[in-house]
Structure formats: structure tokens, C-alpha cells
N, C-alpha and C positions, 0 to 999 in steps of 0.2 A: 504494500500500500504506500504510496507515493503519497505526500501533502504538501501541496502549492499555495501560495501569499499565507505564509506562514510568521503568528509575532512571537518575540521572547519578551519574559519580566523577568524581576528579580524577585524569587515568593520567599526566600529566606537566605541564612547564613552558620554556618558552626564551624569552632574550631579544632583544631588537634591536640594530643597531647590530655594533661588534666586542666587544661585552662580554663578559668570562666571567668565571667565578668568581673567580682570583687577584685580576684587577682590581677584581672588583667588593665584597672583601674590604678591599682597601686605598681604595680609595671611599670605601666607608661608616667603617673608622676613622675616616680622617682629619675627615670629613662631623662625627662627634661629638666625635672632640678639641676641633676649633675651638668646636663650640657648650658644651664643659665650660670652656674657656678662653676664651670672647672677653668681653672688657670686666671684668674681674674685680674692678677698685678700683672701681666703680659696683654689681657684686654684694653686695660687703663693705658698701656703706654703704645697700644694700636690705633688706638681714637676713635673713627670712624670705621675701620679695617677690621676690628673686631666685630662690627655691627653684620659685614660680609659674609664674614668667615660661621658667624654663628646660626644666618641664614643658609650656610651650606648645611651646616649640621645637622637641623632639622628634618630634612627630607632624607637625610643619610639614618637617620633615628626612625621615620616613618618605615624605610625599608626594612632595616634591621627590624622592628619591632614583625612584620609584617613575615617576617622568614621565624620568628619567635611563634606567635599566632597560632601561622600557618590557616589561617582560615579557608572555607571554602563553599563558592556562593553557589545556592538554588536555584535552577533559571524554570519555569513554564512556557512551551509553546504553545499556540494555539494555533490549529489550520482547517482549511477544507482538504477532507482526503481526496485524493482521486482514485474513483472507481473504477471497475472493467464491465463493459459492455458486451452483450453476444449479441450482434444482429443475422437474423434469419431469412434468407430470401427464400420463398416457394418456386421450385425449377420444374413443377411438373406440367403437361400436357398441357392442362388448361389455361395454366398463363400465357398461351400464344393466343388464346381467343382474343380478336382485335376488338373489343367493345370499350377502351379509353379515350379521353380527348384528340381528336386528331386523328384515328381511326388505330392509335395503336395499338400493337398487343399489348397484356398487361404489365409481360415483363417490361419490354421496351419503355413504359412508363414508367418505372421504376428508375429506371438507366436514364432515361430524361432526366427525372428528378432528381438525382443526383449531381449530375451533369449540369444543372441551370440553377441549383439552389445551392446554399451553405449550409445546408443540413450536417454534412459530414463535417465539414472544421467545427462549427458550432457544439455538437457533442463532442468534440475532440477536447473543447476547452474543458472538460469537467471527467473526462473519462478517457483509459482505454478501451480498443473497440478488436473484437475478434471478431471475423468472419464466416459465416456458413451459408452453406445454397442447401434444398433438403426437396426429396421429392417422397421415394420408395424407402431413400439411403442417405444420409446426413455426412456431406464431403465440406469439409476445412477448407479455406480462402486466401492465399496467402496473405493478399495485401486487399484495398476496397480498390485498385487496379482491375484486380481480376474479374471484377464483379461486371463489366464492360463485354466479358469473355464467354460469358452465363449464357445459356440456348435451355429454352423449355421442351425437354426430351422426355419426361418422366412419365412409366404411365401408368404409376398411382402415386399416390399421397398418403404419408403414415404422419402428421405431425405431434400426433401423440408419441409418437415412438423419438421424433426430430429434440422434444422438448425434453423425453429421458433421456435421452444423450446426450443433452446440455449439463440436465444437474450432473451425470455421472462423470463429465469433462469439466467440471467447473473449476475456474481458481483457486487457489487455498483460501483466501477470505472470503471467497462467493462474485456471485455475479450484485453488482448494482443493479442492475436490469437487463430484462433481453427486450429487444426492437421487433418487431416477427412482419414479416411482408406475404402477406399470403392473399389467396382468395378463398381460404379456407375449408375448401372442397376437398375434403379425407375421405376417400375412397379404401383403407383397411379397416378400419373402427373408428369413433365417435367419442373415445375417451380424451381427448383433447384437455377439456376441463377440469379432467381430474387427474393429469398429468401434470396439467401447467401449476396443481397447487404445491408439487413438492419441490420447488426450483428455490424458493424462501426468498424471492426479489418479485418486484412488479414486472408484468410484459406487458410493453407499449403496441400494441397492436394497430395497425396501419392494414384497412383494408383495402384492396384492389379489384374492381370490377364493378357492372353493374346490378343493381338489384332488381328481384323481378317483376316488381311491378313496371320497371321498363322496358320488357319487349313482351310483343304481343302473345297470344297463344300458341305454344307449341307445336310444330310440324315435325316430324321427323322419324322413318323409317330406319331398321338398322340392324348388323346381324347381332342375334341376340346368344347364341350359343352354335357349336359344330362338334361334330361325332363322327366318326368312322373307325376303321378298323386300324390299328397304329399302323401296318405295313400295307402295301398293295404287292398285289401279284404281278407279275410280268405275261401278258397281253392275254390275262382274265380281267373282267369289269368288274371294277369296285364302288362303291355310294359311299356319298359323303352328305351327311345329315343335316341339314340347317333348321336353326330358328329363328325367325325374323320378328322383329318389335316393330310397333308402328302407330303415333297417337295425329291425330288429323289427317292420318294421308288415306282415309276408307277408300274403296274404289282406284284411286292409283295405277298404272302399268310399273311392276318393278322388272329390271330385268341383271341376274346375276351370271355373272361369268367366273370360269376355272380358268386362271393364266399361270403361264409358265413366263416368265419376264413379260415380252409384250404378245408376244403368242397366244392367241384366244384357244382353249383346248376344248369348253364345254362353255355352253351358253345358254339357260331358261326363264322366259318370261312368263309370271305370274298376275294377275289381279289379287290386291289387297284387299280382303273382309274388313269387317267393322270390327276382327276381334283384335284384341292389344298385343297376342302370341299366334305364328301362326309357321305352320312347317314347309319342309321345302329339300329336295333330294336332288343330289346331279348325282351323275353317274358318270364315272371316267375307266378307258380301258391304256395303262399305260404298255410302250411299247419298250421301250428301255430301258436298264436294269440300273441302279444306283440313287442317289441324294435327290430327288427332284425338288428344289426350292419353288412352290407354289405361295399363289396369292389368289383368295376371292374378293372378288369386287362387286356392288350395286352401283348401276349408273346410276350419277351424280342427275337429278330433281331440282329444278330449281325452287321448289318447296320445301324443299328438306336442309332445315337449320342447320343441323349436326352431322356432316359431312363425315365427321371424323369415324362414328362405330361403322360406315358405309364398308372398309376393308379391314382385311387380315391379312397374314403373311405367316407359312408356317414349313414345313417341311417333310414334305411323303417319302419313305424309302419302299424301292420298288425291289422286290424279290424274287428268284426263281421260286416257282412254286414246292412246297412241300413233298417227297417222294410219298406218298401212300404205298405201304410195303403192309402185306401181309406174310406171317411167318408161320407156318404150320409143322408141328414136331411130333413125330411117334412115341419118345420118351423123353422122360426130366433128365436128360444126359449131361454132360458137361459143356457141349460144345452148345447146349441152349442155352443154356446158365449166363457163358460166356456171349453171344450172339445178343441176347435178349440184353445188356448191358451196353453192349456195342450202337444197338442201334437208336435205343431209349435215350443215348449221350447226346447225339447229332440233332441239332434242333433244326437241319433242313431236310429229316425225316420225319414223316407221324404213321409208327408202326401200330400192329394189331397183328397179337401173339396169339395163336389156338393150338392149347395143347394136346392133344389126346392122352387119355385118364381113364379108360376103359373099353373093352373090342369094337364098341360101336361108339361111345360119346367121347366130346372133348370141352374142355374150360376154355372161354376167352379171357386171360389172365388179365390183358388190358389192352388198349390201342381206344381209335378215334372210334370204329364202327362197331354195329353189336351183329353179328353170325348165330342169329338164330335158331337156323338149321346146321349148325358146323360148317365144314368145309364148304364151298359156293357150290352147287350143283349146275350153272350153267355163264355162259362166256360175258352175259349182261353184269350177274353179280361180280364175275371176278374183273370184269373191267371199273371198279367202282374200285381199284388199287392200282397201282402203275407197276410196281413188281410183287413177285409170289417167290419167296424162299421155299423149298421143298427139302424139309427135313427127312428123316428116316422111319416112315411112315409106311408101316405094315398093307401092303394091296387088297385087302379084305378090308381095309376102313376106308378108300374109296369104292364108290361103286362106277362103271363103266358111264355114266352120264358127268361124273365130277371129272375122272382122265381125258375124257375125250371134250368138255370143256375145257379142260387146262391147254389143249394145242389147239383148240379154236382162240384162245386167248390170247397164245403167242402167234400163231399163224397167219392169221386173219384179223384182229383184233391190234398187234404190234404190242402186245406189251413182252413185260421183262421177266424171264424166268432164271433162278439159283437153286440148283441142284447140290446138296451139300454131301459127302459119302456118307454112305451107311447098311447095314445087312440087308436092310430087305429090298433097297435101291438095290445096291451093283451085288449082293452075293446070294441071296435067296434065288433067286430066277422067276421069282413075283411077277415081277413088270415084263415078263417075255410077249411078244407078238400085242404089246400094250403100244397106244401112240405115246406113252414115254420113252419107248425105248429109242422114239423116231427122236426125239428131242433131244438126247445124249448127242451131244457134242461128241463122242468115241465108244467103238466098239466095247461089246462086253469082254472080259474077259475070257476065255476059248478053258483055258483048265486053272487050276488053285483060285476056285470062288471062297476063300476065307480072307477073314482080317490078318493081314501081318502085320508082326508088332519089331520093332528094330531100327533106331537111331539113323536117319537120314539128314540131311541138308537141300538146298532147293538152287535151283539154277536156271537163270532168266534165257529164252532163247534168244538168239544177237536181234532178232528185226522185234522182237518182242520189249525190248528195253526203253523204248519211247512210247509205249501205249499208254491212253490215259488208265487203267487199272491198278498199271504199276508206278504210277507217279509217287513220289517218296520212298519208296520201296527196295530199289535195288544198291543201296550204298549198306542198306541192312542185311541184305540176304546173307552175305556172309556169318552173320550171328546165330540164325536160327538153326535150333535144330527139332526134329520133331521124330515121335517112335509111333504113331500107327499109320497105315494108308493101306485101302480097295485097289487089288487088281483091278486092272481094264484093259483092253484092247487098245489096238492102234486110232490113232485122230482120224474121224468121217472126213471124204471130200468134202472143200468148203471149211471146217472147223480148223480151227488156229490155237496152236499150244504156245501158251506164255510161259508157264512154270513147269519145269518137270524135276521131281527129287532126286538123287544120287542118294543110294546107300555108301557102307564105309566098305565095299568091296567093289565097288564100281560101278553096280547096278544102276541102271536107269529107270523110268517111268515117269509116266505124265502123274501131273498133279494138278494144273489146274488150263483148264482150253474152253475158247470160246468157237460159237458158231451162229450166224443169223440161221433163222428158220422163218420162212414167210414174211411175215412183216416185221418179227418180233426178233430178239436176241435172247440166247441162252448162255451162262455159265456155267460151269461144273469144275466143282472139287472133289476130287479123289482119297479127301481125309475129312474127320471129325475133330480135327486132334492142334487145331490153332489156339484153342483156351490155352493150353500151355505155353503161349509167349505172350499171355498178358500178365503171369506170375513171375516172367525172369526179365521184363523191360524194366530200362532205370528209372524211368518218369511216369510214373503210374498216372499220373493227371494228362499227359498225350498220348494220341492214337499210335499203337504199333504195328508192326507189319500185317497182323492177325484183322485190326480194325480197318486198316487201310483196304487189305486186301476185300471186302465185305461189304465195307460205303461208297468207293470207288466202282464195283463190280455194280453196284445199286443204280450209281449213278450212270453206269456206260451203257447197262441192260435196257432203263428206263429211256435212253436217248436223250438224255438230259445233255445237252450241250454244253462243252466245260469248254468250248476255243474262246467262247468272249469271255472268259473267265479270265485271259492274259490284256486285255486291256480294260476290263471293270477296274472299280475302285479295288484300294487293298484291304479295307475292311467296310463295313456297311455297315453304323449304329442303328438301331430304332429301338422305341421306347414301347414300357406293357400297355398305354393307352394313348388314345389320338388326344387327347386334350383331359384338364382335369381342373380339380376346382382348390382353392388354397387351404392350406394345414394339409394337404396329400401328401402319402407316401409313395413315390415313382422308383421305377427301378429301369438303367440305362441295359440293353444287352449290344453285346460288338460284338460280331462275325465277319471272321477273316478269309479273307479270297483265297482257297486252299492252291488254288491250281497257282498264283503269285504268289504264296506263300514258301512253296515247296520244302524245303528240310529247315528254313531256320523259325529261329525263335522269336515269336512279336512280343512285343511291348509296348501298353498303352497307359495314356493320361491327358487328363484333360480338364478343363474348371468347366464351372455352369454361369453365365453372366444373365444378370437384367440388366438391361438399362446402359449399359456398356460398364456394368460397375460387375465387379467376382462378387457370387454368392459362395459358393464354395469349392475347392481343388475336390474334385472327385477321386474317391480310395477303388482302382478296380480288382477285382476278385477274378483268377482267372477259374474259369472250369473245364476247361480240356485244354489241346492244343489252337481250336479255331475260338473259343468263345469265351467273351469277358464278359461280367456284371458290375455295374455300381449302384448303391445305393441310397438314395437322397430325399429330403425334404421342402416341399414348395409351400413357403408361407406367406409370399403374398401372389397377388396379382399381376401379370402383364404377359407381355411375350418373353419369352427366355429362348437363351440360346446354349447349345453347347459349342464349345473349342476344343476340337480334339485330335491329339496326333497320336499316329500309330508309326511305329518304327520296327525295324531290324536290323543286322547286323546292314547290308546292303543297300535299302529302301529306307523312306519315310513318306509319308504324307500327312497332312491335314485336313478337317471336313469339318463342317459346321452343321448344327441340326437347329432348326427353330421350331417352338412350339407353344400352345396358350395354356395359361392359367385364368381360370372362372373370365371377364369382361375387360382384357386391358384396354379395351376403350370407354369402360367406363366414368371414366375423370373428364369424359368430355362431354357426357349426356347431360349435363345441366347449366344450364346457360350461365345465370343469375350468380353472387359469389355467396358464402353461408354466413353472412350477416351473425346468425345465430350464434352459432358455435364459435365465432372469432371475439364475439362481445362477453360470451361467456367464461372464454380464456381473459380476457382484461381484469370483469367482474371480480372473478376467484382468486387475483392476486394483487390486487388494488392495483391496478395497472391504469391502463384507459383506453379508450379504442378511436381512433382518427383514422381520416382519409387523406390520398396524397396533399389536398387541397389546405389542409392543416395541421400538417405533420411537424413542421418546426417548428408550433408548440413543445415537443418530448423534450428539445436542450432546455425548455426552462423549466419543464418538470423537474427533468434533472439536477438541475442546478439547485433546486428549495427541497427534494430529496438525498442530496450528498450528506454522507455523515460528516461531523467533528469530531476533528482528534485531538486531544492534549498528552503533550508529554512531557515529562520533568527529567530536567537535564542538570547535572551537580561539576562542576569545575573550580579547579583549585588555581585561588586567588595568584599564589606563586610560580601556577606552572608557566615553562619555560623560561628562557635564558634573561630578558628585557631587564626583571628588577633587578638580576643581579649585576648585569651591565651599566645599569642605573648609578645605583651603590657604587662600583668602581670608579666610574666618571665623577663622581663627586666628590670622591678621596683622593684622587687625583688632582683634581683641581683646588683643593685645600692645600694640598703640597705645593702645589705651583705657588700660591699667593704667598705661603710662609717661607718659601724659598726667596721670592724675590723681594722679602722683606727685612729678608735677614735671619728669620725666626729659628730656621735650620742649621 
């Protein structure tokens, strides 16, 4: 605390030592008897010279006495302190609405004000002043320069939250007062008033805008909410849900469009009822896979006040569609165990597991769809999946209308079939003169239909080492080993051997060959026995040779396209829901471009911004090798955005995701400023509430509320060097005169 035009007095006096006044009475007599009386027949014969010499004496007796004393005086100041001020500008949205003097926005009147009055020296003379601008988020100013620099971008308003962040930053002695420039329009709660009362100083409040009895009755349509599904699919049609508000505009032509920058993608015109809420659906099919930064728009009416809730801006991620894979197994064997892990991980599969559990029934342990008659009996139901795993499944639990669906499915149909080994597949003789055996990628084997069980390794064929199947794959092959595999015969014309195993005597055989059949594609494996290299990989959280070999085989049966896969993005965020409303809890997930990804390791991180201001550095959680999670809290309103980079050892990039929380346009659906609540902030802190028009009144509030401060200051009579230089100078000059008189 500073205090300016400050007075001293003199409020008292005490000495050192045990002196008090009697003694210090008889002191000083006796001090000047001696010097009226010492050397008196040497006076006599000085004459007038004595008269000199014993005026020197005096003040030399003064000092002396004065260093005996030692006294030391009590002074009182009195002053005005000077205070610290917080002034608070409102930077959110609505202070661009242009309804002040002159047509400007509100801020800009503010900036005027400034700029053309001595508002700010005037409070200078009585206070300092800290600076703050506050919308969603309360930012520090460095100087009232910056305040020229100020843009209304906010698109909500917490000033309740703006004013505890005052008290919680306050000075050590407190604030004198805060200033607040608002229009008072708080769009997260309403506690204003009963925030402003723990600050312990008055808030001068200066409102900004107009009130509502100055403009007329309300026009204005506007989007009121939007829903969809958080991702879309790549070139399936997805709906995106609206809901539109609208008070005077009954009857109306609205008409909304879907843009992609200025690219019109989806366009529908509606007539407005008379009710206040009212629905509205587009439908978009994207073609392109990645971040599509979209915006909806309502043309601009020139009835419609509030321009501003007319758009949005938010961000669809387009995806390959999900594989639908159904998995059907004859027993709870290992390699289901393992399978049923593998595919449940990959979240750009949605499988549906049926197991068989007795000669004729089976459980759907779980997936998207329900098989209510077990296995599909015809080529419609099995094409409601995109591929069929064919475990080891006894020929007596289908019957000849389920097998001879299964090659109408692949044949005709084009989907995907995975042949996994097993007894009653390749060694019973079950499936002889079956259309599954048409479907074997390779002949049966001719003699030893049993399991062998013995230590193998696998080995890629040379034109086989660039297929998508084996992507990541072959720097591992060296590692694995594995002990059971099915005879079988040699590769059918047309089918193609990727993998075949070596024993440790040299033996050959296939292990794993593909073939088109009809429109469809078939894979086959020659072993059950892959679960075994999910228990010896180092990284139990990435896919190893066992999963690759199984999600990749999914993905080349189903014809899922993985070549745009080398120029998509390198990972793809999106969010559990297309929009949400505040205090939600969201969860980010990242999926990474397997096919750019290939053997190294990602790493991601990113913050969450409103406003262009960090809500928070995002923690991600990884859950395999392709996909990350984070997990977050959205407490207030507006558009948010992510920033996020994804790297590895070779690569990086970065991608932004934008999306809404509950109305960030609404800070600008009310015209008029909240009168109410800004007076009510004054009220509760004996403050007062002005408009620009007589605002510089607050310096002289301030000025008849500055406190007084007194302080009492004690200094000794003797200090420093002066009286003792005094004293010298004066016995000096005693010497000189009795020198030049002879005296000496």
C-alpha cells in the first residue's frame, strides 16, 4: 500500500539512558552556571571578546547536552492510501452486437471511451489498476494498451466464475474496487450476485448496451440443437438431426444447407409453423474417407434479428464401414478363446460369435445381431455379415441348405469366407462331395488325415511378401514357432499360397492360401494353433503375427480396400457422440491408418481448446496397437476444438476436430443487455451501476472511498554525523579566537 500527499507532526519525545526531567533540569543549570562562571579574571581582561567567546559556548553546551539526553522525537503521518483496482472488460460474443452511439459494437464503445475521455488517468490518480478481459475464461492484460487489442470472440459468458477469480487473485491488502464493463448477458449461470459478494470491495459497474424496451418485437429463427451419429460411413447415407427455434417468423420459407467450405453438399427448404421448436433432417452420403470440416447454414432473412444462432461449424469423421464378421465354432477350443479376443479388440470390426454347445444347438455368446435359428440357413441371412469364419464344426450341425448357402454367399453373393483347420474340416472326411470342399483353396489330403503335432516355423513365398494379408508380418516370421497343423493336399488352380510351414527336418507344407471363388474370396488355414503367439509376444497391448494374420485376412476376404489406406490421414479421431450438452463426460477415441502405420510405434497428444484459450492437455490411454482413448470433461458451452498430433518414429501429422457443446450461440439470442443482474452485482457490494455516459463519476467515488492511513515514525534527535560536526566547528573556532589573542 502506497500513500500519497502525505503530513508528518511531532506527537511526542523520550529520552535515553535513566534521565528524566528533574535531573535533566539540574543538568542543564548547573551545564550553564559553570560556563557563566569558569575563568572569569581572563573574561575581565577580554572585555568585549569574552562576550564572543561565551556565545560560542552555548550552542557547544546545547550539543553536548543533546548527545547526554540523547533524546528521540515521535513523528505521525497522515495520508491517503493508494488502492488497486481490477477492471473487467466483457470479450464475449455479444459485445460485437452494434446497438451503441454511432452504430458501434459495444466493445468498440468501450475502446472509444477510453480513447476520448480521462477516465483512465483520473483513476490513476487515486489507484493502481490491473487489467482483465473475461468471457468463458478470465485472461490478464498486461498494460490498458492492450485493451485496444481486445476482439469479442467469446461464446459464452461465466462472470460469476470472472468475479471468483478476482477474489482468488486479489492483492495482499485486497482490491479497492473492481470496474466490470459488461453487458451482462451470462450464459453458464446466474450467480453473479452472489459471487460479487465475497470480493469484500464495491464493483462499479458500467453497463453496455441497449435495453429492451428499445427494439421492437423479436424476429428470429435459428438452429436450436443437432444430432447425428458421431462418425459417418464412407459412401453409406447418414442424417443429421436438427432443431430449429423461431419467434415471429410463423409461415417463413427457411432454407438450410450442408457445406463443406463453400461447396453446397445438401440443401432443404422448409415452411415454419407457428410452433416455437420445430424438426428438420438432411441426409448426406459422404464419399471420402477422413476429417471433413463441415458447417450448416440458414439463409440469412432479412427479418431475422439474430443472425448469429443462423450457423454452426463442426467436424464429421468419415469411416470405412465396420467389417460384420460372423464367427461360428464346433468347440470352446483354444484357438476360439484366442480368435474371439482378437476380433472383439479391432473396433473397425462388429463381430457375432455362435458357438455350438450341443449336437444340434448353439449360444450367441455376443456380436451386433441375434441368430435365432443358429447358423443362417440361406444366402439373404448370411449376407446381413460381410465375412463368415468357419471354425471346426462337426457336418451333422449343418444341414445341406446352411453349406450350400455358404457358396451361394461366397459365389454369387461376393462375400468373405475363413476356413480355420480343424478335425472334422480337413481330417474326418465330413465335408467330402460337400460345396465346401469346392471352396478349399487346396486339395484334401490323399493319406495321414490326422492332427500332427511337432515344432514348425513359417515361411513367406517370395511374390507373397507384398500382399496386403501379410502386411507387418514378415520381419516377425522369423520368431514364431508353432506345434500342431492338418495335412492337405496341393494348392487348387487359381488359389495362391502365402504361408507355408517348415518342420525342423525340412518338411514343407502349406499353411495358409488364398483363392477367389465366384465373386467372393476364401482363406484357409491349415492350423488351430496361432493362440500360442499371443502368450510369447513382448507387447501384449499390440497385435501379433496370430492377430494380424486374422484382421488383415478379414479385411482382404471382405474387399475392403486398404490402397487408399497409403494416402488417408494417419490417424482418424472421433468422438462417443455428435454433440452434447455441459457438465458431460466425453471420451476422445484415435484410430490409426494400419496400412501407414506398418511396424512402428504411434504416439499421441493433444489439448482440447474453446475459444482459442487450452481447457485441458489431454492424458491418452492406449488400447492396442491402432487405438487410443482420452478422457474429458465439458463444462461449459461453445464450440471446442481438438489439436492433435500423432507421430512416429518417421511420420507426424496434425488434425483438428471441432464440435458443440449445449447452444454456443447462445450469448447472442438476446438482444437487450441484463440490466438486472449487473445492478444487482452493484447493489450487493455497495458499489453503483453507470453507463458509459457517466462513468467518470467512479474517480470520484473513489476518491471519498480511499482509506486513511496513519503511521508513527520515532527518530533519534542525534542521529547522524551534523551535530557532531557542529560541536567540532565550534571548538575550533574558540581556539582560533584565543589563539589570536594570545590566550594560548
Amino acid at each position: 500500500m502506497v500513500s500519497t500527499n502525505a503530513l508528518a507532526s511531532i506527537v511526542g519525545v523520550h529520552f535515553g539512558g535513566l534521565w528524566n526531567l528533574p535531573l535533566m533540569a539540574v543538568a542543564t543549570i548547573l551545564v550553564l552556571l559553570s560556563l557563566v562562571h569558569w575563568n572569569r579574571p581572563a573574561r575581565q581582561a577580554l572585555g568585549k571578546w569574552s562576550r564572543r567567546l561565551l556565545l560560542l559556548r552555548f550552542p557547544a553546551a546545547f550539543i553536548l547536552l543533546l548527545f547526554v539526553f540523547n533524546p528521540t522525537l515521535i513523528f505521525q503521518k497522515t495520508g491517503a492510501s493508494k488502492g488497486h483496482v481490477a477492471m473487467l472488460i466483457d470479450t464475449s460474443r455479444s459485445m460485437e452486437r452494434k446497438d451503441s452511439t454511432g452504430g458501434l459494437a459495444r466493445l468498440d464503445s468501450i475502446k472509444r471511451f477510453f480513447g476520448e475521455t480521462s477516465f483512465m488517468s483520473d483513476i490513476l490518480q487515486w489507484t493502481d489498476i490491473s487489467f482483465f478481459s473475461f468471457n468463458s475464461n478470465v485472461q490478464p492484460l498486461a498494460d490498458a494498451r492492450k485493451i485496444q487489442d481486445l476482439r469479442a470472440l467469446g461464446e459464452s459468458t461465466n462472470l460469476a466464475d470472472a468475479l471468483t477469480h478476482l477474489r482468488r487473485n486479489s492483492p495482499r491488502e485486497g482490491w479497492t474496487g473492481v470496474i466490470l464493463f459488461s453487458d451482462g448477458r451470462s450464459t453458464v449461470n446466474d450467480s453473479a450476485p452472489d459471487a460479487s459478494k465475497s470480493l469484500g470491495c464495491p464493483v462499479y459497474v458500467v453497463g453496455v448496451g441497449r435495453k429492451s424496451m428499445d427494439y421492437a418485437p423479436l424476429t428470429d429463427v435459428g438452429i436450436l440443437r443437432m444430432d447425428a451419429n458421431p462418425t459417418a460411413v464412407l459412401n453409406q447415407p447418414t442424417t443429421i438431426r436438427l432443431g430449429l427455434s423461431q419467434q415471429g417468423m410463423t409461415g417463413a420459407m427457411v432454407t438450410v444447407r450442408l457445406k463443406e467450405g463453400e461447396n453446397v453438399l445438401v440443401e432443404k427448404t422448409r415452411n415454419l409453423t407457428d410452433e416455437n421448436e420445430q424438426d428438420l433432417s438432411l441426409e448426406w452420403t459422404p464419399h471420402k474417407k477422413g476429417l471433413r470440416q463441415l458447417s450448416l447454414e440458414l439463409l440469412k432473412d432479412p427479418r431475422d434479428q439474430i443472425p448469429e444462432n443462423n450457423s454452426a461449424d463442426f467436424t464429421f469423421p468419415v469411416t470405412d464401414a465396420r467389417l460384420k464378421v460372423l464367427y461360428a465354432e464346433g468347440t470352446l477350443r483354444w484357438e476360439y478363446k484366442f480368435l474371439k479376443r482378437t476380433l472383439t479388440m479391432d473396433t473397425f470390426i462388429e463381430p457375432t460369435f455362435l458357438l455350438r454347445t450341443t449336437a444340434d444347438q448353439a449360444f450367441q455368446q455376443s456380436g451386433g445381431g441375434t441368430l435365432k435359428d443358429g447358423f443362417p440357413a440361406s444366402p439373404d441371412a448370411l449376407s446381413k455379415f460381410d465375412v463368415i469364419i468357419l471354425g471346426d464344426i462337426p457336418r451333422a450341425f449343418l444341414s445341406d441348405e446352411q453349406v450350400s448357402a455358404l457358396e451361394t454367399f461366397v459365389g454369387d453373393r461376393g462375400g468373405g469366407l475363413i476356413i480355420t483347420g480343424g478335425y472334422h474340416i480337413l481330417c474326418s472326411g465330413e465335408y467330402a462331395r460337400t460345396p465346401l470342399t469346392k471352396l478349399l483353396p487346396v486339395q484334401p489330403a490323399a493319406t495321414n488325415k490326422t492332427l500332427i503335432q511337432g515344432e514348425y516355423s513359417l515361411e513367406a513365398e517370395p511374390h507373397a511378401k507384398t500382399h496386403e494379408i501379410l502386411k507387418g508380418i514378415i520381419s516377425n516370421l522369423s520368431e514364431v514357432r508353432l506345434e500342431r497343423w492338418y495335412p492337405v493336399g496341393d494348392a487348387k488352380a487359381g488359389a495362391e499360397v502365402l504361408l507355408r510351414r517348415r518342420g525342423r527336418t525340412g518338411e514343407t507344407g502349406i499353411f495358409l492360401a488364398t483363392q477367389p471363388y465366384g465373386k467372393g474370396r476364401v482363406l484357409f488355414l491349415a492350423s488351430d494353433d496361432l493362440w500360442r503367439l499371443s502368450f510369447r509376444r513382448k507387447k501384449t497391448d499390440e497385435p501379433g503375427v496370430g492377430d494380424l494374420i486374422y484382421l488383415q485376412g478379414a479385411r482382404w476376404v471382405a474387399r475392403q480396400d486398404m490402397t487408399d489406406d497409403k494416402t488417408a490421414p494417419l490417424f482418424l479421431p472421433h468422438l462417443d457422440r455428435f454433440s452434447y450438452e455441459p457438465a458431460s463426460a466425453a471420451t476422445l477415441h484415435v484410430q490409426w491408418n494400419k496400412v501407414r502405420l506398418g511396424e512402428e510405434t504411434p504416439k499421441m497428444e493433444g489439448t482440447l481448446l474453446l475459444g482459442g484459450n487450452i481447457e485441458t492437455n489431454l492424458d491418452f490411454i492406449k488400447n492396442g496397437a491402432y487405438d487410443f482413448t482420452a478422457h474429458f470433461n465439458l463444462a461449459k458451452e461453445g464450440t471446442y476444438e481438438f489439436s492433435l498430433k500423432g507421430s512416429t518414429t518417421n511420420q507426424n501429422e496434425t488434425q483438428s476436430l471441432k464440435f458443440l457443446v449445449g447452444r454456443p450461440w447462445r450469448e447472442m439470442e438476446s438482444l437487450s443487455i441484463d440490466e438486472t443482474t449487473l445492478r444487482a452485482v452493484a447493489e450487493e457490494t455497495s458499489g453503483g451501476y453507470y453507463t458509459l455516459l457517466n462513468a467518470g463519476e467512479i474517480a470520484k467515488r473513489l476518491s471519498r472511498d480511499i482509506r486513511v492511513e496513519k503511521s508513527r515514525v520515532e527518530k533519534e534527535a542525534t542521529s547522524g554525523p551534523c551535530w557532531f560536526i557542529a560541536f567540532f566547528l565550534l571548538m575550533c573556532l574558540e581556539w582560533f579566537l584565543r589563539r589570536r589573542k594570545g590566550l594560548i
